[in-house]
Residue frames relative to the residue before (quaternion, step in Angstrom):
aa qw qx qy qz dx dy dz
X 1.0000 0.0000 0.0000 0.0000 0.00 0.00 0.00
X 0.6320 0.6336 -0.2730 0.3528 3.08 1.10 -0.95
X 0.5344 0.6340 -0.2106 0.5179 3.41 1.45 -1.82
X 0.6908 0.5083 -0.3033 0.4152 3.78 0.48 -1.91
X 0.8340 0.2690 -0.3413 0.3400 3.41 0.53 -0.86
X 0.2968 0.7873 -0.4200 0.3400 3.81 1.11 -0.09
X 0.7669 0.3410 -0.2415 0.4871 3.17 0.83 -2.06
X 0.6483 0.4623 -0.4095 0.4453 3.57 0.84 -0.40
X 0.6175 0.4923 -0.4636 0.4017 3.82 0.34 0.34
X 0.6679 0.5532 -0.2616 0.4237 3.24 1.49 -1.64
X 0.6472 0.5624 -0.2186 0.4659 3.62 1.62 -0.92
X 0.7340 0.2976 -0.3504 0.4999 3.44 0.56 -0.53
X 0.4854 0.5295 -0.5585 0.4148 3.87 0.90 0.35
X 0.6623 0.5145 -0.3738 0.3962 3.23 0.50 -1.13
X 0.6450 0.5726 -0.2449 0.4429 3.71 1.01 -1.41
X 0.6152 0.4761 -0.2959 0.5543 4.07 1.06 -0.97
X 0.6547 0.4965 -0.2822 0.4951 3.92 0.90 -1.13
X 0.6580 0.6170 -0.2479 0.3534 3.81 0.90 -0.46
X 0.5686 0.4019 -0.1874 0.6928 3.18 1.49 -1.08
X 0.6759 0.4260 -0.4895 0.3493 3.79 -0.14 -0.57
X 0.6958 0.6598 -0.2091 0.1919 3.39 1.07 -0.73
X 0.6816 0.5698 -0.0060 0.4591 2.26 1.69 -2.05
X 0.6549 0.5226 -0.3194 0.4427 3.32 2.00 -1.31
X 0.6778 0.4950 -0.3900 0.3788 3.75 0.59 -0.19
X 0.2227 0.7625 -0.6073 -0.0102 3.80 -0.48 1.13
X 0.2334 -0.8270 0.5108 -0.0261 3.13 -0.61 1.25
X 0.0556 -0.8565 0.5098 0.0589 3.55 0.39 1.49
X 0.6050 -0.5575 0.3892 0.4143 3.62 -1.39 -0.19
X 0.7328 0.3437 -0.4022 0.4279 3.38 0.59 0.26
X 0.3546 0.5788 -0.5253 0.5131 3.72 1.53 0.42
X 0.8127 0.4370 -0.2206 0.3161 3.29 0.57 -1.21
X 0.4593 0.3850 -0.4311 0.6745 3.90 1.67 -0.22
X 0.7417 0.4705 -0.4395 0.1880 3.42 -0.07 -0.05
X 0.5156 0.5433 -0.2049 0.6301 3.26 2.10 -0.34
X 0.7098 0.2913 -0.3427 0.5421 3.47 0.87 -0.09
X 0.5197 0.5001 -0.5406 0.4330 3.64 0.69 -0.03
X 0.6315 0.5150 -0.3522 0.4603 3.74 0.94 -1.55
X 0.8929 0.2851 -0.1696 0.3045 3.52 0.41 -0.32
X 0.4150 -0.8152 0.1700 0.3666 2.77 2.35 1.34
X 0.4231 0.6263 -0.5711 0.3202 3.85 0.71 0.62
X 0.7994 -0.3660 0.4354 0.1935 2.89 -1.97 0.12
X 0.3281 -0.7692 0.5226 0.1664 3.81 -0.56 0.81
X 0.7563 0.1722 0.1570 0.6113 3.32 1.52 -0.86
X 0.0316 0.6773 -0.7347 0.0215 4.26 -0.94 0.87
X 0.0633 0.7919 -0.6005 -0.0914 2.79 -1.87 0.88
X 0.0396 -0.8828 0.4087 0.2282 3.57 0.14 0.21
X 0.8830 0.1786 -0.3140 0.2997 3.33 -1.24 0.09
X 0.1792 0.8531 -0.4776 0.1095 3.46 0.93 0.87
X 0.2318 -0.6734 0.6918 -0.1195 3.00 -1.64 0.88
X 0.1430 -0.8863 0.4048 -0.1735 3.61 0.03 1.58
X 0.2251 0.8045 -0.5495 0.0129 3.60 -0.52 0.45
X 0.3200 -0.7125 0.6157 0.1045 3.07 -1.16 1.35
X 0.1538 0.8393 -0.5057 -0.1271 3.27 -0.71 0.32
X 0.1623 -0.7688 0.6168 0.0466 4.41 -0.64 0.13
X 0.8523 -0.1803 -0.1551 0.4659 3.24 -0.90 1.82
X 0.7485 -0.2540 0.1859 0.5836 3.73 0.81 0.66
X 0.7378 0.2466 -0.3578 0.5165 3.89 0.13 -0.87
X 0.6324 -0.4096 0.6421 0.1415 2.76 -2.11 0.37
X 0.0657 -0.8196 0.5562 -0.1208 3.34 -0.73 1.75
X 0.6627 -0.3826 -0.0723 0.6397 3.74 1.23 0.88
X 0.4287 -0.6372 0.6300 0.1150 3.16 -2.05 -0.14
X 0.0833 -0.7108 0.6980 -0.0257 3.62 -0.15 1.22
X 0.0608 0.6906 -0.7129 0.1056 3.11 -1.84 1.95
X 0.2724 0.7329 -0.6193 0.0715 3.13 -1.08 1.16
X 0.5637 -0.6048 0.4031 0.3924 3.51 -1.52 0.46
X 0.8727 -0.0538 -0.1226 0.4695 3.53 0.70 -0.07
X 0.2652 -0.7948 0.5410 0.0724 3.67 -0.94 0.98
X 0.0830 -0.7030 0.7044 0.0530 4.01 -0.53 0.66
X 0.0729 -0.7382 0.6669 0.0710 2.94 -1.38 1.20
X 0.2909 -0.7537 0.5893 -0.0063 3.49 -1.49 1.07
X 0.3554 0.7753 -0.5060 0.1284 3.31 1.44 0.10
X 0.4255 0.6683 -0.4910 0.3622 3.80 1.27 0.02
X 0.6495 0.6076 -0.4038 0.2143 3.80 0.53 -0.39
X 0.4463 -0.6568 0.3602 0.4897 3.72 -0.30 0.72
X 0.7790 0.4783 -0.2015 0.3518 3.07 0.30 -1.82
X 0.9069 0.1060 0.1294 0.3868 3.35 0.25 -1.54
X 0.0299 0.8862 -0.4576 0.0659 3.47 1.34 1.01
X 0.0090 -0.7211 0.6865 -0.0932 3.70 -1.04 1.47
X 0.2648 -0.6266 0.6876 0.2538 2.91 -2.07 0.20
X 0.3037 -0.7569 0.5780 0.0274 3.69 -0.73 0.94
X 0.1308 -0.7718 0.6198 -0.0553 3.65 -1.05 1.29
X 0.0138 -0.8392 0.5421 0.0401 3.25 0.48 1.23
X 0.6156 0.4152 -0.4054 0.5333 4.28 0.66 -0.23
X 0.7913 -0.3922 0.3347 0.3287 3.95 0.34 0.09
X 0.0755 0.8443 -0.5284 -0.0473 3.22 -0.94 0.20
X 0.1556 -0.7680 0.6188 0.0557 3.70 -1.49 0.68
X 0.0656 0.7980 -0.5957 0.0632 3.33 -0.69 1.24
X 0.4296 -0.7306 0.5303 0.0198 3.59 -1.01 1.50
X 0.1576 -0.8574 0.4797 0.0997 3.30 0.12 0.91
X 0.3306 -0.8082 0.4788 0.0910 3.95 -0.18 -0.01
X 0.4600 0.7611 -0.4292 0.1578 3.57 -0.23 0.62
X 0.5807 0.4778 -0.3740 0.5428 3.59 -0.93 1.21
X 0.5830 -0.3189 0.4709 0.5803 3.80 1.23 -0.47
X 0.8144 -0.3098 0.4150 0.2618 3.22 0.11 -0.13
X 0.4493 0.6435 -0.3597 0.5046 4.11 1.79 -1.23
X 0.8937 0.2820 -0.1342 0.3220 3.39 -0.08 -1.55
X 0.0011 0.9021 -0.4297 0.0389 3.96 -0.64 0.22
X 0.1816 -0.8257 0.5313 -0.0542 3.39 -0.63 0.80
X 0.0790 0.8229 -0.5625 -0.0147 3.90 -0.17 0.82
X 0.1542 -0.6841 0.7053 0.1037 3.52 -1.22 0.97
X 0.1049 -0.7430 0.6602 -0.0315 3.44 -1.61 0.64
X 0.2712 0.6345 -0.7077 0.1518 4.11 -0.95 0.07
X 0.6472 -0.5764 0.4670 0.1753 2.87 -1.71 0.51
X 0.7407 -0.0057 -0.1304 0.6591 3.94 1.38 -0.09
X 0.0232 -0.8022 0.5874 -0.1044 3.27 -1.31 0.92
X 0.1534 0.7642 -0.6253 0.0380 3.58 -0.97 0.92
X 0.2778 -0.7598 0.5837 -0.0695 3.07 -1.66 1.21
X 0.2343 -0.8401 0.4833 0.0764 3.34 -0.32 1.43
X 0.6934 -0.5118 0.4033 0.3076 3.94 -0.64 1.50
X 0.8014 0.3792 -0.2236 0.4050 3.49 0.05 -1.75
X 0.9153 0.0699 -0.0465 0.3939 3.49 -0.07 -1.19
X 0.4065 -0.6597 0.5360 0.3350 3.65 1.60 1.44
X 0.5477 0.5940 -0.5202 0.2768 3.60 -0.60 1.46
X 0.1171 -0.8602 0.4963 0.0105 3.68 0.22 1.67
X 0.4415 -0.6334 0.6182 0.1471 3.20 -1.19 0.83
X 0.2437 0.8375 -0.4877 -0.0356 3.66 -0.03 0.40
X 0.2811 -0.8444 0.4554 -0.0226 3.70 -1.02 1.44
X 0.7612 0.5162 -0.1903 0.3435 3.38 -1.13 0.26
X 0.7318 -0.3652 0.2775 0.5040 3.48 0.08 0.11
X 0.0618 -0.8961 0.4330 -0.0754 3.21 1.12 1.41
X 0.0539 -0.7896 0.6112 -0.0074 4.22 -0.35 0.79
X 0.1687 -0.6932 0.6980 0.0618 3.72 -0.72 1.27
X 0.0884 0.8470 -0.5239 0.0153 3.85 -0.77 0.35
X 0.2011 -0.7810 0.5851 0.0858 3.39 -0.51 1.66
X 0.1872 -0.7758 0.5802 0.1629 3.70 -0.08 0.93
X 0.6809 0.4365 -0.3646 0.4614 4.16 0.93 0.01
X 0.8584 0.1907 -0.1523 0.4513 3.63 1.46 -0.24
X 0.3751 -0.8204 0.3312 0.2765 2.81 1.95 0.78
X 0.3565 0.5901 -0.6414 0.3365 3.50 1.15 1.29
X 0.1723 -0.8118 0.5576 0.0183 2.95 -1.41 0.76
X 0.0968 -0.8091 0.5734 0.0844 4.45 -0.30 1.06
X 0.1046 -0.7268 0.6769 0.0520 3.45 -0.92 1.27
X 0.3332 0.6891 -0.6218 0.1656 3.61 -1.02 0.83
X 0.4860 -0.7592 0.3387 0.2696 3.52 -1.65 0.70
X 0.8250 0.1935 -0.2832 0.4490 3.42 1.52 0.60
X 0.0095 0.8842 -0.4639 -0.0528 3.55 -0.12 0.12
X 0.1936 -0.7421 0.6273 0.1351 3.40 -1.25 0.87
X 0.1772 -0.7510 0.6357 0.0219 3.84 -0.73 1.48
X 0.2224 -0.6965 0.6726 0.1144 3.67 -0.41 1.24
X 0.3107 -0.7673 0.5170 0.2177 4.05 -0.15 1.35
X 0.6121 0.3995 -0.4045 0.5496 4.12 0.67 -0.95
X 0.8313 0.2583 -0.3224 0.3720 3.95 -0.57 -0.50
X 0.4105 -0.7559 0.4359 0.2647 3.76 1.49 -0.30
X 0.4339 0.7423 -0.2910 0.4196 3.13 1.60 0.25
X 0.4070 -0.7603 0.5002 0.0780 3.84 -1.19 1.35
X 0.3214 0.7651 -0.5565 0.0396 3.65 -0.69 0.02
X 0.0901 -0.7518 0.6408 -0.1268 3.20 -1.35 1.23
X 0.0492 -0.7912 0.6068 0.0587 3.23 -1.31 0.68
X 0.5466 0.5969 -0.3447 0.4755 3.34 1.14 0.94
X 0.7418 -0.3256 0.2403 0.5348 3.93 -1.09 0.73
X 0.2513 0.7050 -0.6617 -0.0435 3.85 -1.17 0.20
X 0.2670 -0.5750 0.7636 0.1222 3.22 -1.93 -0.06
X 0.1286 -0.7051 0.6968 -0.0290 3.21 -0.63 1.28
X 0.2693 -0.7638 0.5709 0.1345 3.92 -1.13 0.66
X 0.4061 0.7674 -0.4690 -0.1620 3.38 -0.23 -0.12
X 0.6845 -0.3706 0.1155 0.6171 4.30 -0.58 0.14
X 0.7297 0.4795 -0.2409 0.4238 3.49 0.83 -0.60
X 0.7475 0.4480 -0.0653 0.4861 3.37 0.57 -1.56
X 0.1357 0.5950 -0.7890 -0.0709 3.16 -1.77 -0.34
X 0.0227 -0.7234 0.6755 -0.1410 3.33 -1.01 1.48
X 0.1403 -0.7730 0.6109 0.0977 2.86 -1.36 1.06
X 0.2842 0.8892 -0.3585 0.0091 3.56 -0.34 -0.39
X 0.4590 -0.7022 0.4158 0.3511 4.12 -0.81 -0.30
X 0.7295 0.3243 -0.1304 0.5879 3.63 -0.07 1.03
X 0.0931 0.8139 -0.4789 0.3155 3.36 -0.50 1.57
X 0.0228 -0.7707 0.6237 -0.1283 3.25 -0.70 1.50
X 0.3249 0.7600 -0.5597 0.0604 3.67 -1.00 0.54
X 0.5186 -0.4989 0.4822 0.4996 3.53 -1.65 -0.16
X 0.7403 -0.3591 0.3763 0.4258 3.37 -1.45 0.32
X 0.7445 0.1664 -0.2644 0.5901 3.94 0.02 -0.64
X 0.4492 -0.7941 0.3628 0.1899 3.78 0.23 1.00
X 0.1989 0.8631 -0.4207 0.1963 3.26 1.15 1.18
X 0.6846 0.2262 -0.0896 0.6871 3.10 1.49 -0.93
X 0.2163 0.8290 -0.5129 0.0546 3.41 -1.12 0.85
X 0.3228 -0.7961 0.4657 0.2125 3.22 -0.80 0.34
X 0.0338 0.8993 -0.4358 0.0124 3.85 0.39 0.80
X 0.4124 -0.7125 0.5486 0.1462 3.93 -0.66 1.80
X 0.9018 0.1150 0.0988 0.4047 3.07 -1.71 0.25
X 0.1919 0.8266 -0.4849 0.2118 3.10 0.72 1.31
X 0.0427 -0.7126 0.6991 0.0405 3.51 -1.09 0.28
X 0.5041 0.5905 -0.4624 0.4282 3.95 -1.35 0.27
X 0.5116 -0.5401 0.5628 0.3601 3.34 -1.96 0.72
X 0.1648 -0.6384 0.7515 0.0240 3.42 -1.67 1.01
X 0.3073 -0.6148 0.7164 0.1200 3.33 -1.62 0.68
X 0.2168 0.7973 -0.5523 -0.1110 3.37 -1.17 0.36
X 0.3314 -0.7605 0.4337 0.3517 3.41 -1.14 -0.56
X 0.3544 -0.6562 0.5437 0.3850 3.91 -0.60 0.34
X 0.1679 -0.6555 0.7232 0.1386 3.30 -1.69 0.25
């Protein structure tokens, strides 16, 4: 009697341990969906080091010490650099270049638009222009800058300071608000 009831104790653990298991199924998109609800990350990387490249050359390099990825979000999926970030842009083969830096940065999947913060540094490394400001928005498809915050724009001639700030990516062409500073020009 004793034996009979054993197996029935040892059996209905095993039977009580079966269902607990079996009832818990924990797919991957339950689980981005619990981390979205609980606004974490889907994904960490740190010390990353990125190349893009397009028909063989290298077309920039994205370094930072730590990437968070959010690609779990329905609407508005981003990837957030909260330790900084430096990306080398590349143009001409590779001759011409352009490096951007700040100290936080996030970049939203759909509409390739980074937010970039902090002691933001534009650098034309072929015209040694240079755009200091503390936020910038880089539209990635049109390559295109805009700011509405304090800047200093460098260029061999110039130094401009001023509030509001539009340009192409290799700040050749720009449009600069509320400006103050010496300006060289030329008549036509």
């Amino acid at each position: 009697m004793i034996n009979i009831f054993k197996i029935f104790l040892k059996s209905t653990a095993v039977c009580l341990l079966t269902v607990v298991l079996f009832s818990c199924s924990n797919t991957s998109k339950s689980a981005r969906d619990f981390l979205a609800d609980k606004n974490l990350p889907v994904g960490t990387a740190k010390n990353i080091y990125h190349i893009y490249k397009d028909s063989g050359y290298i077309t920039s390099k994205l370094i930072s010490n730590r990437m968070l990825d959010f690609s779990n979000r329905k609407e508005h999926p981003y990837n957030e650099f909260p330790d900084g970030i430096k990306i080398v842009n590349f143009e001409n083969k590779g001759l011409d270049s352009v490096t951007i830096t700040g100290n936080y940065a996030i970049t939203y999947a759909k509409t390739s638009v980074s937010e970039i913060r902090g002691n933001v540094i534009v650098k034309n490394h072929s015209d040694l222009s240079m755009l200091t400001t503390e936020q910038l928005f880089w539209d990635q498809k049109t390559n295109y800058f805009v700011s509405e915050k304090p800047f200093c724009l460098t260029k061999e001639n110039d130094t401009i300071f001023g509030v509001g700030f539009e340009s192409k990516g290799d700040l050749s062409e720009h449009l600069a608000k509320k400006i103050t500073g010496k300006l060289e020009t030329t008549e036509n």
